[in-house]
C-alpha positions, 0 to 999 in steps of 0.5 A: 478524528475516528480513523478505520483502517482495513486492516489487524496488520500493525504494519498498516495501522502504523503507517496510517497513523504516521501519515495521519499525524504528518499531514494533521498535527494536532489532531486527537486520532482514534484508529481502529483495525478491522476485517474488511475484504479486498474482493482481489486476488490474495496477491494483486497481479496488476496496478489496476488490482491493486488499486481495486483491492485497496479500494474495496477495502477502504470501501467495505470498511465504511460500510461496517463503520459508517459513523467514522471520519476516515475509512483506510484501505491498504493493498500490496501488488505487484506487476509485471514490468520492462526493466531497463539494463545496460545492453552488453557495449554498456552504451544504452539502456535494454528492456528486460521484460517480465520483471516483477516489481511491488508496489502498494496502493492506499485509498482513503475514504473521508467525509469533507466539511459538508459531510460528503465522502470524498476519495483520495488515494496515493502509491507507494514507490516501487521496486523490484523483486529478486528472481527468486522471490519473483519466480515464488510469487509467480508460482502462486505464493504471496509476497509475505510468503515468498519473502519468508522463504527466501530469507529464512522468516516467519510472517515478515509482512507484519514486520519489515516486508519484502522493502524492509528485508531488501534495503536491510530497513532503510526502508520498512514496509510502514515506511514505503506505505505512510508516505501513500497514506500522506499523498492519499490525504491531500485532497483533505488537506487541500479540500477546496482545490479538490471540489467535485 
């Protein structure tokens, strides 16, 4: 199974390999990273972005590597959202809007058993920002950048990530994006309940 991810980041990589091991025991992969465009904004602003910008990726990949099984695109965002918090009599739950929570999007591009491509695509879970990653991120700074920043790194995208450095690697970046990576391959787990 020839795998091409969108991408050098061994984040990335990792996390598609995990996800492609969980859902295809057995199977001999082979993945290769390569450069493929977003075509997005360095940082996706919305869930709609973000999901262009992995799907471009994936996209751009296949052209490149046309005679490869799976083509993997990966793309961070985040997205203004209403918050709820208790309001003051602690009784109900408020908005708090302009919250800025981060997320990821995985696009998967494959060929079924009649040679066809077909898509699948999953999300990560979210979360969200502390405000003084948030306002950096909304001064214009990538997430990776405004993480390293506030917490005093150096390129921790291509480490633990913003999730990782958040719930001190509960949950690491390759983590919260294999499991997208495994939604993204149920309709080629599962490819007769998913026929066009």
């Amino acid at each position: 199974m020839k795998i091409i991810v969108a991408s050098h980041n061994p984040v990335k990589q990792q996390a598609t390999v995990n996800g492609f091991r969980r859902m295809f025991p057995g199977q001999t992969l082979h993945l290769y990273g390569v450069t493929a465009s977003s075509e997005v904004s360095d940082q996706p602003n919305s869930d709609l972005e973000t999901l262009q910008g992995a799907y471009n990726r994936a996209h751009n990949a296949l052209k490149q590597h046309p005679g490869s099984d799976f083509w993997v695109g990966i793309e961070g965002g985040v997205s203004l959202m209403e918050n709820p918090s208790p309001d003051p009599s602690g009784t109900e739950l408020a908005p708090v809007k302009n919250t800025l929570a981060a997320f990821a999007w995985v696009v998967v591009l494959g060929k079924d058993s009649s040679n066809q491509i077909r898509l699948g695509k999953g999300r990560t879970g979210t979360f969200f920002l502390p405000s003084e990653v948030a306002h950096l991120v909304q001064q214009g700074k990538e997430l990776g950048e405004a993480d390293d920043i506030v917490f005093g790194r150096t390129n921790s995208k291509q480490d633990n990530g913003a999730v990782g450095l958040l719930t001190g690697d509960v949950i690491d970046r390759a983590q919260l994006y294999e499991h997208a990576v495994v939604l993204a391959l149920i309709p080629f787990k599962n490819e007769e309940l998913y026929r066009p």
